[in-house]
TIZALO-547992 format. One line per 5 residues: their letters; for each residue x negated, y, z of C-alpha. Coordinates in steps of 0.25 Angstrom, whole numbers, always signed. Each point is the difference from the previous one (the first is absolute). Layout:
BEGIN
a	X:Y:Z  ...
***
This chain:
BEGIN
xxxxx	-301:+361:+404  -9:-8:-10  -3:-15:+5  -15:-2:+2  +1:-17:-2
xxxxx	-15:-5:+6  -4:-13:+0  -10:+0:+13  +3:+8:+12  -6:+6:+12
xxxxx	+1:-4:+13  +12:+2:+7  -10:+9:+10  -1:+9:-12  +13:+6:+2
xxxxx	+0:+0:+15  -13:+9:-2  +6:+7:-13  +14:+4:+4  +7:+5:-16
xxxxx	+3:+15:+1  +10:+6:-10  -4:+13:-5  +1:+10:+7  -6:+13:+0
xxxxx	-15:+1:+0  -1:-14:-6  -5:-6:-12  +12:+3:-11  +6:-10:+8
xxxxx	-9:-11:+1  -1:-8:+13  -8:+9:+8  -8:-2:+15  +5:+12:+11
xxxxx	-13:+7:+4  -8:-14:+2  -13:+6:-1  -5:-5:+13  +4:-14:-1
xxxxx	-12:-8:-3  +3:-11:-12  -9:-13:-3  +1:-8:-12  -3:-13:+2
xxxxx	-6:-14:-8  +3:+9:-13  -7:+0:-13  -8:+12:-3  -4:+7:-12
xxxxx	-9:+12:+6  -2:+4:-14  -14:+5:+5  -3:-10:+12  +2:-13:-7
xxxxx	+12:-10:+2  +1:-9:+11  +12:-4:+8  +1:+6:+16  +5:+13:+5
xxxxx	+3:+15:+0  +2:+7:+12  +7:+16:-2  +2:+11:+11  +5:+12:+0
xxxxx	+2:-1:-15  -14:-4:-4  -9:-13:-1  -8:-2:+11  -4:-15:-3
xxxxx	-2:-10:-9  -5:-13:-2  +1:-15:+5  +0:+2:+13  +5:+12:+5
xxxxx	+3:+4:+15  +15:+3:+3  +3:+10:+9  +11:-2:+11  +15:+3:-5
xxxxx	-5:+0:-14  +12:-6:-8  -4:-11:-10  +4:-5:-12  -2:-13:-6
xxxxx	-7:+1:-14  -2:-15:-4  +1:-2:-13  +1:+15:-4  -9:+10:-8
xxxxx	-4:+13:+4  -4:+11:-10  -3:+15:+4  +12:+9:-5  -1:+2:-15
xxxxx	-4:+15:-6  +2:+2:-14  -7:+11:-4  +10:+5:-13  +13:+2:+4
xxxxx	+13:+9:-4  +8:-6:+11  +11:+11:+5  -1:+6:-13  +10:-5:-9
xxxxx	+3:-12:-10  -10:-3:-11  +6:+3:-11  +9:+13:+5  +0:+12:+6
xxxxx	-11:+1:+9  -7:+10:+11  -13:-3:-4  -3:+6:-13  +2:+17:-2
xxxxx	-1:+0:-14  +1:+14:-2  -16:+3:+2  -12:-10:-4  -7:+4:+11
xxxxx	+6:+1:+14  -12:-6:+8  +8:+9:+12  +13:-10:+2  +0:-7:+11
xxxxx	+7:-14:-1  +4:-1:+13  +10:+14:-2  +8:-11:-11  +0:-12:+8
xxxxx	+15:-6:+7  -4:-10:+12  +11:-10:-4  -3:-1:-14  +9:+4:-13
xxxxx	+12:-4:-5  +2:-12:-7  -13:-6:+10  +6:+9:+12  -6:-7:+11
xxxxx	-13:-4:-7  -10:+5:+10  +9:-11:+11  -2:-10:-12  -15:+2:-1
xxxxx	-5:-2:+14  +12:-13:+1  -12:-5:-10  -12:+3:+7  -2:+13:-5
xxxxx	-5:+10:+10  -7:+12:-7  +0:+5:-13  -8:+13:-7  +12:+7:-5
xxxxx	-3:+8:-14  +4:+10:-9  +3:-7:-14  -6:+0:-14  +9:+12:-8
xxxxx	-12:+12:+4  -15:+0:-3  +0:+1:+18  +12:-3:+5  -5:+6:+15
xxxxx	-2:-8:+13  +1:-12:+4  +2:-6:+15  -2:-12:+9  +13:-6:+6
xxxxx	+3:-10:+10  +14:-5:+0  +5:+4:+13  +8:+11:+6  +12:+7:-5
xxxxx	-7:+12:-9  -12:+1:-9  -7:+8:+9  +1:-13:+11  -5:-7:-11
xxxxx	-15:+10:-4  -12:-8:+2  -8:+9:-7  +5:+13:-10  -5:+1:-9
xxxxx	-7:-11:-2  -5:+3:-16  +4:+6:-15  +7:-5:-9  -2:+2:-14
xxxxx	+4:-7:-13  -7:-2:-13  +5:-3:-14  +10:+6:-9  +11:+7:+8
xxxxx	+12:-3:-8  +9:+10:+7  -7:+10:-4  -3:-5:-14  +15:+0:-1
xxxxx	+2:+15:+3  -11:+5:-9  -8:+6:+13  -14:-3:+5  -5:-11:+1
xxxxx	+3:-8:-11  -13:-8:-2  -9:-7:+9  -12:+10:-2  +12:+12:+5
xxxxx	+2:-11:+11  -15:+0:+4  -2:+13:-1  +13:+3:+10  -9:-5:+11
xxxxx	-13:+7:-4  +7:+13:-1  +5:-3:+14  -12:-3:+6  -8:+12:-6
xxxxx	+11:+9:+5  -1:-7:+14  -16:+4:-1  +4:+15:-3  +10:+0:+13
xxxxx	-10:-6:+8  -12:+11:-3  +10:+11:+1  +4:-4:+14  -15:-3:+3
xxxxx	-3:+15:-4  +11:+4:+6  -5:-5:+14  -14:+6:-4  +8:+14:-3
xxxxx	+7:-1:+14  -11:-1:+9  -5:+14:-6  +12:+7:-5  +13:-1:+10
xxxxx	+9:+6:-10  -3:-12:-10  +11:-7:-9  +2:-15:+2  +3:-7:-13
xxxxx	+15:-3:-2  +4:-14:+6  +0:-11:-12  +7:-12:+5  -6:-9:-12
xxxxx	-12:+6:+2  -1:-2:+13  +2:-17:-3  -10:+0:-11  -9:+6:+9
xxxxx	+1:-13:+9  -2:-7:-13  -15:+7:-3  -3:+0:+13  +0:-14:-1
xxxxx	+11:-1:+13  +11:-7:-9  -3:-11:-8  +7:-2:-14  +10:-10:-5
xxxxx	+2:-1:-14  +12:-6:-9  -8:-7:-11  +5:-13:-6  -8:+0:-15
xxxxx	-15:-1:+0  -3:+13:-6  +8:+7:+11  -7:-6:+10  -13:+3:-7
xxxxx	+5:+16:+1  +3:-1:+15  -14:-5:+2  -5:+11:-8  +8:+10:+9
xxxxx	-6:-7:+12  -14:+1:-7  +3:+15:-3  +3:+4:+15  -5:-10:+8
xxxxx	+13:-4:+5  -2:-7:+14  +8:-12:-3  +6:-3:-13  +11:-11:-1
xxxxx	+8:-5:-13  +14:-2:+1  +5:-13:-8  -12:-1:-8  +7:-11:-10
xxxxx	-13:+3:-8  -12:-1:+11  -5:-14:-3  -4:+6:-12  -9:+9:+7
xxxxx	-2:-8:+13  -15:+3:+0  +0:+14:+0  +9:+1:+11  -6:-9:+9
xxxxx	-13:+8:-2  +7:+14:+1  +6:-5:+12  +15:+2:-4  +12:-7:+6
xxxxx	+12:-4:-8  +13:-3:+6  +7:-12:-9  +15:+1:-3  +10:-3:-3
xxxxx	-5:-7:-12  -10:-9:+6  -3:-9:-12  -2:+3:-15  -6:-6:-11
xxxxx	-12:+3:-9  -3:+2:-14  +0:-14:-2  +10:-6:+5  -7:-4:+15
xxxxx	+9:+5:+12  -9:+9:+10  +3:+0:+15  -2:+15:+2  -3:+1:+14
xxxxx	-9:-14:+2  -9:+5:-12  -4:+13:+5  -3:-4:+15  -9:-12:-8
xxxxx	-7:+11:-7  -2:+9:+14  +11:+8:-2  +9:+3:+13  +15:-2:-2
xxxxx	+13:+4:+6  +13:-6:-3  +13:+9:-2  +14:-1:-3  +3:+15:-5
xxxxx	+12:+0:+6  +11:-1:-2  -5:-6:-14  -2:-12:+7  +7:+1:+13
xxxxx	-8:+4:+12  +4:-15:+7  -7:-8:-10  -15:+4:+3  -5:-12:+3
xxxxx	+6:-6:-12  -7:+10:-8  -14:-7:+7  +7:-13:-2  +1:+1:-16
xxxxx	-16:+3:+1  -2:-13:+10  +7:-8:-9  -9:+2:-12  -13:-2:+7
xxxxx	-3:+10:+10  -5:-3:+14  +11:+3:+9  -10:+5:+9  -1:+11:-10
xxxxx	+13:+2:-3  +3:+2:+16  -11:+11:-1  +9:+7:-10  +10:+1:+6
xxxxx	-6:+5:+15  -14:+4:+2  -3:+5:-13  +10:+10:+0  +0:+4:+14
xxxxx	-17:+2:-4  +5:+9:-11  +9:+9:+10  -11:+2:+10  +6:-10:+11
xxxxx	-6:-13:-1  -2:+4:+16  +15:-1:+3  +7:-9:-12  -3:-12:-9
xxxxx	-6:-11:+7  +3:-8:+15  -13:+7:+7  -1:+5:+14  +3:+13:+3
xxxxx	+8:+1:-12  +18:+4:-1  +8:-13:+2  +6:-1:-14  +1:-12:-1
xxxxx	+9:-12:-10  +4:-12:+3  +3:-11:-10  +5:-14:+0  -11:-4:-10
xxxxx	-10:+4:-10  +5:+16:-4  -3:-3:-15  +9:-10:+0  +14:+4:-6
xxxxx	+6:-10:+10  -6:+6:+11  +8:+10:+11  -3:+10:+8  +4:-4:+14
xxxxx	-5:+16:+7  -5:+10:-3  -6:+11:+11  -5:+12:-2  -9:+5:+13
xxxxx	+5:-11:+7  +15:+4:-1  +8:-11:-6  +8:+7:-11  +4:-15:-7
xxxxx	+5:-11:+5  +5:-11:-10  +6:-8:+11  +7:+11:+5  +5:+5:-12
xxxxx	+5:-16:-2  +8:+2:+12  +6:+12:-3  +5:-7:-13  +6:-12:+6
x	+7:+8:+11
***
């Protein structure tokens, strides 16, 4: 087993708490992992913590039965509840990134995420190609992602199609996607530019404008399913002998599309395909529209602050303009109003460097309070689940990181890492495991 060398360590109470499980069946592709512990009551205490919605301030946060139920600089400690000592340490929500290929296969390689044999295939599910351990040569990446602090990602389809199909919400836990479904699905993804596997065989579409019009034609077909079924229910009620229209899986998806129960995400890196997914979004009114790497936004910052459209930065998280000058993507849309997200595309980057990712954005200027949000609110608003994930608030799921310093430092370590309020690392533990 790999050494995990750290340079601070927790308590020696940690361990009594904390006992190291090897894997077993049921656990965490064999990460330490707590026997049904739910009902043990856990208070953090004298730790440094970056609410990411509440403000910082240095106190402690009580978890029961898998949930938050206080927080602040005084907190009222029930009987029996086990402690741990957090002087010295920062605490930070569990990090979501919101583009992910994790379980899919190496960037790069062969991969499940991408059924090139038809543009559209807004119908594929991503959670029918996704291995819960990870893919060979980054087998157990899903273990090495939550080792870093990474708790949840919104697994995609990738870039090859026009719509790729559905994406989902995962927390890293359990032993099978479906112990991992937070929400399914959770939004479309689609992909603009010049589609170069198709190019190369000759077939449609080999142009932007074929790429754009991939999606209309979609979405119109989806509005023609919809108004057979809705005369078809009409039909019904006076003629028992009615047809139904024959099941449409893709329709059916792009339906959730119109009727504005699935927001979009967009693969879109250059300024003229972003500027085509707002049209889209313009066209039908899409219910939420975010951009997918969007090298390109700065250029265009102001209209998609005023549109209201997210982009989601990485891996690229800097370039440089026309003359010369270095642009810090991320820090100059959320100047102009723009809200960020920031990804790895896993496995592109791997799945374990997230907080890198924001650190690279800290370094050149952005507000680490900023670059915090990117990586755990502002996603988890995008899915829906700001209730549940993405900030240290009451009432909300335990996930929860501990660090031995400043997260966007690179010298910085994750200490552990729970996910509702089961510990499921232990650098400690894994040290002793190391030296046995």
């Amino acid at each position: 087993m790999r050494k995990i060398w750290i340079t601070r360590f927790m308590p020696i109470v940690v361990l009594l708490i904390f006992p190291a499980v090897v894997g077993h069946s049921g656990s965490l592709f064999g990460l330490p992992s707590m026997p049904d512990a739910e009902d043990i009551s856990l208070v953090f205490e004298n730790v440094r913590i970056k609410t990411v919605t509440l403000g910082e301030f240095t106190g402690s946060v009580l978890v029961e039965n898998g949930k938050i139920t206080a927080v602040g600089s005084s907190v009222v400690v029930p009987p029996g509840a086990k402690k741990v000592d957090g002087t010295g340490k920062v605490m930070t929500p569990g990090l979501i990134d919101s583009h992910s290929h994790l379980g899919l296969g190496p960037s790069g390689g062969i991969t499940e995420d991408n059924e090139t044999t038809n543009p559209a295939t807004p119908e594929l599910r991503i959670i029918d190609s996704i291995h819960p351990e990870g893919v060979a040569p980054h087998r157990f990446s899903f273990r090495d992602a939550v080792r870093e602090g990474v708790t949840t990602v919104i697994a995609r389809p990738g870039s090859g199609n026009v719509i790729g199909g559905m994406s989902a919400v995962l927390k890293l836990r359990g032993g099978t996607v479906d112990d991992m479904i937070l929400k399914f699905p959770a939004d479309m993804k689609m992909a603009m530019g010049k589609k170069g596997g198709y190019a190369s065989k000759g077939q449609f579409p080999m142009t932007k404008m074929g790429t754009a019009y991939v999606v209309r034609k979609a979405m119109l077909e989806a509005a023609d399913y919809k108004n057979s079924l809705n005369k078809y229910e009409a039909e019904k009620s006076k003629n028992k002998d009615a047809l139904r229209p024959g099941r449409n899986l893709g329709h059916e998806a792009m339906v959730q599309v119109l009727e504005k129960k699935l927001p979009v995400h967009v693969h879109a890196s250059q300024v003229d395909d972003i500027m085509t997914a707002v049209r889209l979004h313009d066209e039908f009114e899409f219910a939420k529209l975010s951009i997918g790497h969007g090298d390109e936004s700065y250029k265009i910052a102001d209209i998609l602050a005023e549109k209201g459209v997210m982009v989601v930065v990485g891996p690229q998280m800097i370039t440089f303009d026309e003359e010369g000058c270095l642009v810090n993507i991320a820090d100059y849309l959320v100047r102009r109003g723009v809200e960020v997200n920031i990804m790895t595309d896993a496995d592109v980057v791997q799945q374990e460097f997230l907080r890198f990712q924001a650190a690279v954005a800290v370094k050149y200027g952005m507000d680490p309070d900023e670059a915090l949000k990117a990586i755990t609110i502002n996603p988890a608003r995008w899915a829906g689940l700001e209730n549940s994930i993405g900030s240290i608030e009451v009432g909300k799921d335990a996930d929860l990181v501990l660090f031995d310093g400043d997260p966007f430092d690179i010298r910085t370590r994750v200490q552990m890492v729970f996910i509702e309020g089961k510990l499921v690392f232990d650098a400690a533990a894994e040290e002793k495991k190391g030296e046995m």
